[in-house]
N, C-alpha and C positions, 0 to 999 in steps of 0.2 A: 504494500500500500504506500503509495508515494505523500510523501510528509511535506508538510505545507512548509514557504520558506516565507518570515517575517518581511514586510516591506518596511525598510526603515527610511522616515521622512529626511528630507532634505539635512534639515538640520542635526539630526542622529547621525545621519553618513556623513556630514561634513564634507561631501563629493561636491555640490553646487556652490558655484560663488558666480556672483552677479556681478558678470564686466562694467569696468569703469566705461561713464558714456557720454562724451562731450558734447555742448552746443555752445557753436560759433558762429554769435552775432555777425553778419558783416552790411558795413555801409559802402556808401560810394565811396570818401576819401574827401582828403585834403589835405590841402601845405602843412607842411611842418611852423614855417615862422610866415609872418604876414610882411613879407617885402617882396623885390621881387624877383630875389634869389631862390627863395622857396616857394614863387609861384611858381619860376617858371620848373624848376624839378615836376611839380606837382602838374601841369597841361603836358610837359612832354611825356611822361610815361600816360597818362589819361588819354591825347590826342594820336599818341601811337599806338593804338587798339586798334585792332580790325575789326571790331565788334562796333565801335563807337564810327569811326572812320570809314567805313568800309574801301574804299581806295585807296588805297597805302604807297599809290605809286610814287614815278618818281618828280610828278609833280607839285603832289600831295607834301611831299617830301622838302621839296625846295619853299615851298608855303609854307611849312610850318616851320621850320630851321631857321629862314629868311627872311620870313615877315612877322609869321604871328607870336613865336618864344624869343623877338627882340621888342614886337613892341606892347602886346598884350599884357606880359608880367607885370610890368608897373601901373598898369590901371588894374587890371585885377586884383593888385597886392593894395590899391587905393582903397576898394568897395570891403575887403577883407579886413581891412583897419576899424573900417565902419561898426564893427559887428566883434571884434576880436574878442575872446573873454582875455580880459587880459591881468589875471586875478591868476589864472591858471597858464596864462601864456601861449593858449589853443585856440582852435577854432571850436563856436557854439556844436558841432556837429559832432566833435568829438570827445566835448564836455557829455553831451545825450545820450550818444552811444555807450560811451563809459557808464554813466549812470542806468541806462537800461538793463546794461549787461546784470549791476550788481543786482539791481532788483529784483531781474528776471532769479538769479542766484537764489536770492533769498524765496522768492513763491516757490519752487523747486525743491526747496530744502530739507523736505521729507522724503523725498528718495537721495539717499546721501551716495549712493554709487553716482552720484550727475555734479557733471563739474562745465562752468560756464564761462568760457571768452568769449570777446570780441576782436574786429578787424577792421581795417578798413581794405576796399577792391585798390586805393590808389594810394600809396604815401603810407603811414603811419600810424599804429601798429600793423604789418605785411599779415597776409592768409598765413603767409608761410611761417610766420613766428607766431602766429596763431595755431595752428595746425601743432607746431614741434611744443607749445608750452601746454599742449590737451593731451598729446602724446606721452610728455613726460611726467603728466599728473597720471600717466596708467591708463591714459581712454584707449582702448581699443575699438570701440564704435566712434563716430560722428556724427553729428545732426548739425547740418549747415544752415543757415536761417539768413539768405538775402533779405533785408530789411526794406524790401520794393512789394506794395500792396498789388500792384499790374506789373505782369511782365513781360519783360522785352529782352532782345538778343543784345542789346545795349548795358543792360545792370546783370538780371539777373542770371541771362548766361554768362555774360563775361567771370562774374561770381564764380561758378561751376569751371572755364576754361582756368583760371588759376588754381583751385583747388586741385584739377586734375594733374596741371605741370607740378604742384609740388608732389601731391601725391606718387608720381613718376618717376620722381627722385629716390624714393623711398623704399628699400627693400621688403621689410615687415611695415605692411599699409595696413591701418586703419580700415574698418569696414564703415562703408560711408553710403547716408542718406542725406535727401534735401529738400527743406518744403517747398512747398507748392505755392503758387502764389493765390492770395488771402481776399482780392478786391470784392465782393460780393456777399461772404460769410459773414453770418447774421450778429457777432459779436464784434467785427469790424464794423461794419455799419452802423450797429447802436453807439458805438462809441464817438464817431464823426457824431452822428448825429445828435447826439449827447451836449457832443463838445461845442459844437454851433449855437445850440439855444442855450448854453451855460454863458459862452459869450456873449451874446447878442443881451441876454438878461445884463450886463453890466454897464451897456454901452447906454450912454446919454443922448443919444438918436435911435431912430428903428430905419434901419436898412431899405429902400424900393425895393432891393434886389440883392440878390447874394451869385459872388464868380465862384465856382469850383474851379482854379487851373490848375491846370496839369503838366508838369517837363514836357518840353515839345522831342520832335521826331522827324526826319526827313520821312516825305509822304514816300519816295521809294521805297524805302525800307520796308512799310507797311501795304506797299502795292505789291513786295517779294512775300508778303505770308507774314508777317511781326504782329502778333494778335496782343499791340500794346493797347492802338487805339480802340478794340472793340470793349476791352476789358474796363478802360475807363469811364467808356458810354454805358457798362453796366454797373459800375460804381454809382455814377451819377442818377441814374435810372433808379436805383435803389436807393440812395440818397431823397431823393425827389417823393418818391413814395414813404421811407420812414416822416420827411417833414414836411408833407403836404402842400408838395408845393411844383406847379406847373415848372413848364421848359423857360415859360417870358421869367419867371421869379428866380429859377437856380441854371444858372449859364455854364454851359460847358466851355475851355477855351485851351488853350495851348500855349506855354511860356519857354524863354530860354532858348530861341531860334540862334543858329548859327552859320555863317554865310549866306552866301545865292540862292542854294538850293531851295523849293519849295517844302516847307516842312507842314505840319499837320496845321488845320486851322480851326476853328475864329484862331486871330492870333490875340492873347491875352492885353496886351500891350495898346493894340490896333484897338481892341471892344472895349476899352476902360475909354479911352480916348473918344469914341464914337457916343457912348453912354452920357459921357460930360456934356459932348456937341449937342445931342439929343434931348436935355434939358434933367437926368437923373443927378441928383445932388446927394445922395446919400446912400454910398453901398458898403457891402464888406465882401470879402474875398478868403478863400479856404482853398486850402492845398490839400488834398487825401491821397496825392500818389506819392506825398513826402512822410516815411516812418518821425524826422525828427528836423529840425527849425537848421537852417545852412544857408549860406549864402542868397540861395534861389529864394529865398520864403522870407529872410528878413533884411537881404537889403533889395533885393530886384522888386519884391511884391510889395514887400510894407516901404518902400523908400523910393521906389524910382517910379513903380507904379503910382502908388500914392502923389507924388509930386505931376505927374501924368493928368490924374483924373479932377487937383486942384488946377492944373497950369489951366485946363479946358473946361472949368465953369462948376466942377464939382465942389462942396463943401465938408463932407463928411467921409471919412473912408476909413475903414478898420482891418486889418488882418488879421484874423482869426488864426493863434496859435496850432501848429504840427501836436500831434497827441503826446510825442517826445515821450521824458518817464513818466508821466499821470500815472496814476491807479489806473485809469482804465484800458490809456497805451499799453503797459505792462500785460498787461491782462491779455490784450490778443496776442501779444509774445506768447505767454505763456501757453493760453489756449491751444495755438496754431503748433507749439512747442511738444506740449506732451498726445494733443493728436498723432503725431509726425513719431512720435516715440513708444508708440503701441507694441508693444512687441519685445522690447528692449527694458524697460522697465514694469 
């Protein structure tokens, strides 16, 4: 008669141990110092992407060596001054990211196998010393977390092409996952939408109208397959629906054009301008394809926009803050975070 053999649990056999398992904030990047030594560092590895660029020739090439990283650095390193934290000697973007990172750390914090960096795609802190300070805490998984709510072959592939070349480097690699992008998901959108009438409750005017813009895109890119701009019209779409409120009231638009080319449109810039001509005196403006407040959101939107929409007959104009580390920005980190980690913890 064959004798039964005891099943001893996990913890009796002492056989299971739950791999260490990292999540690696990453944002877009930027300069190290705000002059224009550290600008230009910071556009030529950015503007040397084939992902961002897609032409890399060799005219592309003479353009950006010979005109734009001689003359660009020092107006850019101007608008970056605007804005510097300069308490911490960063940019606002890497102040947020830093702070996210911990936070997200801390919600997390009951599964103690999880250990959490961040990065940035361009400049400082690198994927790659990201990647090697998750590894040497013991992660033998990854969960990568582009911090782009829409995505595009521009952020959050580029995201994935770096991870991959370091991972390449790498003999014993890390087993590696990536979220997905988040535009639509109903804990995302409450929190925009949250965040909208939390501000507008403060402000000393009521808005006609409210801009949702968004980083713009060359329309090419989007006429080869880039399912950036469908995903933003679903953003806003959902948006419009959590705050009840037609197409004439929440405006779709497009910022942060760069050269010739024809990029995605309304252009943000063009419809603030057009808004003032048309006799609107009082709007506010929201970014949701921004994780955290940089350049593009506080001084292009709340500063040069805003100067825009007074120069042409506007009176009132607000920039509604990036959800950055709130309680509730965290949250969809987190959310999107331990979705993505099913399995693993």
């Amino acid at each position: 008669m064959n004798t039964a053999i005891p099943i001893e649990s996990p913890q009796q056999a002492g056989a299971v141990r739950l791999p260490h398992v990292g999540v690696l904030l990453v944002n877009l990047g930027t300069p190290d110092t705000a002059d224009a030594a550290g600008v230009r560092v910071y556009l030529k590895e950015f503007l040397s992407d084939p992902r961002v660029i897609e032409n890399q020739g060799l005219i592309w090439k003479l353009i950006l060596n010979g005109i734009i990283l001689r003359r660009r650095p020092g107006i850019k390193a101007l608008d970056y001054r605007k804005i510097w934290n300069k308490e911490r000697d960063e940019s606002p973007l890497k102040t947020i990211t830093r702070a996210q990172a911990e936070k997200l750390a801390r919600g997390v914090a009951g599964h103690d196998h999880v250990e959490v960096d961040w990065a940035m795609r361009y400049g400082n802190p690198s994927i790659k010393a990201g990647i090697a300070s998750l590894v040497k805490r013991g992660c033998e998984r990854i969960l990568v977390v582009p911090l782009y709510p829409q995505y595009s072959a521009a952020t959050s592939a580029t995201v994935c092409d770096e991870v991959f070349r370091v991972l390449a480097s790498m003999r014993a690699q890390p087993t590696l996952r990536v979220t997905p992008p988040y535009y639509d998901t109903p804990d995302y959108i409450e929190a925009i939408g949250s965040s909208i009438e939390s501000h507008l409750a403060t402000l000393s005017f009521k808005p006609e109208l409210i801009v949702a813009s968004f980083h713009g895109m060359p329309k090419e890119y989007v006429d080869k397959g880039d399912p950036y701009q469908a995903q933003c019209i679903a953003t806003v779409d959902a948006l419009r629906a959590r705050l009840g409120l037609d197409a004439s009231k929440l405006l779709l638009t497009f910022q942060s054009r760069f050269g010739n080319a024809e990029w995605l449109q309304p252009y943000t810039d063009k419809t603030i301008e057009r808004l003032a001509r048309d006799g609107v005196r009082r709007i506010a403006v929201v970014m949701p394809g921004f994780a955290a407040d940089c350049l593009e959101t506080l001084e292009e939107i709340a500063q040069e926009n805003a100067e825009i929409f007074r120069h042409h007959g506007g009176e009132a104009f607000s920039a509604i803050p990036c959800l950055n580390d709130s309680e509730a920005g965290v949250n969809v980190i987190r959310e999107l975070v331990l979705r993505e980690l099913q399995g693993w913890i």
